[in-house]
Structures are given as structure tokens and as C-alpha cells.
C-alpha positions in Angstrom: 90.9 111.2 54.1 92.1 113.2 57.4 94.7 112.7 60.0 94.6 114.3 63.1 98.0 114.2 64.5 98.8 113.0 68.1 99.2 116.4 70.7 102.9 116.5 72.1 104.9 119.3 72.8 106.3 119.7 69.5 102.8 119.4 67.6 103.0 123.4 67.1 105.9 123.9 65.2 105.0 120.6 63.0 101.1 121.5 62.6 103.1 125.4 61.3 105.1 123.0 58.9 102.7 120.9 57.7 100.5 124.5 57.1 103.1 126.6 55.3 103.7 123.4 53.2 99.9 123.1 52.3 99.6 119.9 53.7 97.3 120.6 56.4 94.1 123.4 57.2 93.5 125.3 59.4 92.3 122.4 61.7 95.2 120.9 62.1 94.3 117.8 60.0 96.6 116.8 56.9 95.4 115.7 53.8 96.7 112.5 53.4 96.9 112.4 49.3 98.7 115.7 49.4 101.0 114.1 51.8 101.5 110.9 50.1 102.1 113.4 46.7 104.5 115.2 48.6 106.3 112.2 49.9 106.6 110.6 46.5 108.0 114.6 44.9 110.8 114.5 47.7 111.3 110.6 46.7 112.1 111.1 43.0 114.3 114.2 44.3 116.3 112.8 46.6 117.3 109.7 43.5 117.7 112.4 41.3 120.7 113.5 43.7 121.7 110.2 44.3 122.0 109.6 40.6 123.8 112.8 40.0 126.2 111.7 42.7 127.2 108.7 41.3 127.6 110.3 38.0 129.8 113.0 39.5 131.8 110.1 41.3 132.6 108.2 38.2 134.1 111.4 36.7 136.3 112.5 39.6 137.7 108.6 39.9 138.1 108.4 35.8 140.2 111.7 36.1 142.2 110.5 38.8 143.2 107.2 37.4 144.0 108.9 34.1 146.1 110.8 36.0 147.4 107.9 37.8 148.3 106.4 34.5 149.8 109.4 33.0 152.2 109.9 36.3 153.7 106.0 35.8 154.0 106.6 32.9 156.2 108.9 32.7 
């Protein structure tokens, strides 16, 4: 299945995107299950960062209130 996108004056420089990405020929249509593919890749990235994040975060706060504790402590 084809999509043939709208013609606006930034259609160039997304058609050249969507080209250098593989996700469209030389037509100017994109191929909607390479699309969809690519959506769902940049998806599972993006919660891979989020996840990594979070995991980060946890170790910055657990050094900080360990260093909170050791400084009333003492």
C-alpha cells in the first residue's frame, strides 16, 4: 500500500528524508509497512532511553541520599 503525500512547500526536503531513509521511491510515494516498521524501531528506541533514564535516576538519587545520611551522621 502507497501514500502519496499532500504538495506544500516543505514536501521537498521531506520527500529527500523519507528517500535517504528508504521509506519512499523514487515517486514520491512511501511504503506504508516500511513506515509503520520504522515507526515501531524508533518506538522501542525511544523506551529503551526512557528506561535507561530512569535507571540512571535511581542511581544518582540512591547516591545522594547515602550521602545525605552519611553527612548527619556525622
Amino acid at each position: 500500500m502507497h501514500w502519496k503525500p499532500r504538495m506544500t512547500e516543505d514536501t521537498d526536503y521531506k520527500l529527500d528524508f523519507f528517500k535517504r531513509l528508504g521509506l519512499a521511491d523514487e515517486t514520491g510515494r512511501l511504503d506504508l509497512e516500511k513506515t509503520k516498521a520504522a515507526y515501531c524501531q524508533a518506538h522501542k528506541n525511544r523506551d529503551f532511553e526512557i528506561e535507561l533514564y530512569w535507571k540512571r535516576a535511581t542511581y544518582f538519587w540512591g547516591f545522594q541520599v547515602s550521602f545525605l545520611q552519611l553527612s548527619v551522621s556525622f
